[in-house]
C-alpha positions as CSV (number, residue, x, y, z in Angstrom):
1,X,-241.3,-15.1,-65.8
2,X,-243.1,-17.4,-63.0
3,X,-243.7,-20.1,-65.2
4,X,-240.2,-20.1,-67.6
5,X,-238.4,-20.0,-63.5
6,X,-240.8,-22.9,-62.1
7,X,-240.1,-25.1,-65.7
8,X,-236.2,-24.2,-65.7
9,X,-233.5,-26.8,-65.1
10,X,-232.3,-26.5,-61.4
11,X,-229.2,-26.7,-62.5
12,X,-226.8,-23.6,-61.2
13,X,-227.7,-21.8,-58.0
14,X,-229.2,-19.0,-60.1
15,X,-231.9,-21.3,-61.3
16,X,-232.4,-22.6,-58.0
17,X,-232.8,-19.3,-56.3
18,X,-235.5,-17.9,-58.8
19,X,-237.2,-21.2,-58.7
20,X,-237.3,-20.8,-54.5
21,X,-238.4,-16.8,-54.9
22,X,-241.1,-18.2,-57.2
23,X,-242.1,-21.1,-55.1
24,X,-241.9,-18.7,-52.0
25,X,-243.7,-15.5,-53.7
26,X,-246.8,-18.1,-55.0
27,X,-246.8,-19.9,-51.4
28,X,-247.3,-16.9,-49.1
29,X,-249.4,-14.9,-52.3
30,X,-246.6,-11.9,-52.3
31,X,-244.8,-10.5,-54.6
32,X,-241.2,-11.1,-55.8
33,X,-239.5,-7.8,-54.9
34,X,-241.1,-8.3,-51.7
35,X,-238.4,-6.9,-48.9
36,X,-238.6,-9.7,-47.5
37,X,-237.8,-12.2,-50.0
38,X,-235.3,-9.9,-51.0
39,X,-233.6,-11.1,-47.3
40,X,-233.5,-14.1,-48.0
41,X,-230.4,-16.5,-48.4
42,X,-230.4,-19.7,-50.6
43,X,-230.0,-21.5,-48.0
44,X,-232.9,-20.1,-45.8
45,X,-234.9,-20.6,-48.7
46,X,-234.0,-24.1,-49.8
47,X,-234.7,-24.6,-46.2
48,X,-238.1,-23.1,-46.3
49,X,-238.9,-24.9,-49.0
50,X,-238.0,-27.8,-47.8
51,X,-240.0,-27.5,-44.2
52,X,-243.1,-26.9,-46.1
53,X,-242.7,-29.9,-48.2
54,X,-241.9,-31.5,-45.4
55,X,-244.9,-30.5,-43.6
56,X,-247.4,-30.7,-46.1
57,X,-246.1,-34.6,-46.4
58,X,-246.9,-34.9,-43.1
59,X,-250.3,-33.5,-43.4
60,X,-251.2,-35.7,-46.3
61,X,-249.5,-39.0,-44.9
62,X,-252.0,-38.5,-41.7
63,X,-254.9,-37.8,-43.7
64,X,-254.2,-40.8,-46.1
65,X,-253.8,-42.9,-42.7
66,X,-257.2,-41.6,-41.4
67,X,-258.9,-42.4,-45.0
68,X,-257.0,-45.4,-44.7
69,X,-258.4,-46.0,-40.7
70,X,-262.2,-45.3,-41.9
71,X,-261.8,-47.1,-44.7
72,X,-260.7,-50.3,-43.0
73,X,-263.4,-49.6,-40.3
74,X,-265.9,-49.2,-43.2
75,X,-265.2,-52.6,-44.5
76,X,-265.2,-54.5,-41.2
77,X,-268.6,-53.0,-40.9
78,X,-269.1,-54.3,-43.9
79,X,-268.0,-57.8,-43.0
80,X,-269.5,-57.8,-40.0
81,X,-272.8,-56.8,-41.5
82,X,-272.2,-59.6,-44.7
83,X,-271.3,-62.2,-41.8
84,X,-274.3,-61.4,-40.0
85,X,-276.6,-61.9,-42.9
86,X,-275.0,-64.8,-43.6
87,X,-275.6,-66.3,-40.0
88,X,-279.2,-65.4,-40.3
89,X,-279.6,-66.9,-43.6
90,X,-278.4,-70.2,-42.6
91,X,-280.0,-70.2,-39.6
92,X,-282.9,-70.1,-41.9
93,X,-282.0,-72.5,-44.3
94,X,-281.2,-75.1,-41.2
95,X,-285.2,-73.9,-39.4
96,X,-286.6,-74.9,-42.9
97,X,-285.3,-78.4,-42.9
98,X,-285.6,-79.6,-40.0
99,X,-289.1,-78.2,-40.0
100,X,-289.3,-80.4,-43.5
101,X,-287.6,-83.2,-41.9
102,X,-290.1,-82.9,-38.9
103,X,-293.2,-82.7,-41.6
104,X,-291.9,-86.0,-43.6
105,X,-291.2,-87.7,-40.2
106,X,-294.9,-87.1,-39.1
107,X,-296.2,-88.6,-42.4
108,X,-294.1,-91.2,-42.1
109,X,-295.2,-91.6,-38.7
110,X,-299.0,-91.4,-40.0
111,X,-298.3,-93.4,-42.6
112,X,-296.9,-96.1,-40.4
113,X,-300.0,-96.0,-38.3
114,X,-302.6,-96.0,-41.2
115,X,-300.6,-98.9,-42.3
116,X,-300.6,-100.5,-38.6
117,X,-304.1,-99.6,-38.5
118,X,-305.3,-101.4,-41.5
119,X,-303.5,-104.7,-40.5
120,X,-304.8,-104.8,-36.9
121,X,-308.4,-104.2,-38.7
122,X,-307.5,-107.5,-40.9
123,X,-306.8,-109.5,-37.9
124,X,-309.7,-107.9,-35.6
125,X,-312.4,-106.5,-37.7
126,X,-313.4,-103.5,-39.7
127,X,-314.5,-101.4,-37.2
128,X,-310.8,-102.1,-35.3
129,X,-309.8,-98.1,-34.2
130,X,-312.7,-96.7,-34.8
131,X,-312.9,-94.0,-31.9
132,X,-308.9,-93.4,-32.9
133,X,-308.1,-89.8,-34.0
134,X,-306.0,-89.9,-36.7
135,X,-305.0,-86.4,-36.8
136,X,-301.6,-86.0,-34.9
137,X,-301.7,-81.8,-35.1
138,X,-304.5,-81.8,-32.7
């Protein structure tokens, strides 16, 4: 009878007040001849009804706004964490080259010297910059 009353058309106040007993003897677990129930006006219970709804909105609307408020936390975490790893990786990236630009810089520089080297021995002898050290990392 629970089910055929919950499935009914609400249309007439019949059908509405043995789809409220239902609603009301399944919500608080008792049975429909309950007394109490039995006290009950259509109105009181459409009320009722509506209260809990009501309320039980209000519960899930502040736990979907908490989901909602660790979620978004969750994700700027997230963010923050991605940006962060980001920063590091770049800073990498930038430490490499310039230590590459450094390295081609000295070879040029050594380069340029071997080269300046081997003129200044054309124009004063072979043995021109022999007690130089050619090795600039020392």
């Amino acid at each position: 009878m629970v089910k055929s009353n919950v499935s009914s058309d609400l249309d007439s106040e019949d059908n509405l007040l043995l789809f409220l007993k239902s609603w009301w003897s399944k919500h608080y677990n008792r049975p429909l001849k309950d007394p109490l129930l039995q006290s009950y006006t259509l109105e009181e219970l459409v009320y009722e009804y509506h209260d809990k709804i009501e309320r039980l909105k209000a519960i899930e609307e502040a736990a979907e706004e908490e989901s909602d408020k660790i979620e978004d936390r969750r994700i700027q975490d997230n963010m923050a964490w991605a940006e962060e790893e980001e920063r590091k990786e770049r800073e990498e990236y930038e430490q490499q080259l310039a230590e590459e630009k450094e390295a081609e810089e000295k070879k040029a520089n050594q380069e340029w010297m071997e080269q300046e080297i081997e003129k200044a021995k054309q124009e004063h002898g072979v043995d021109f910059g022999e007690d130089l050290n050619l090795d600039f990392n020392e």
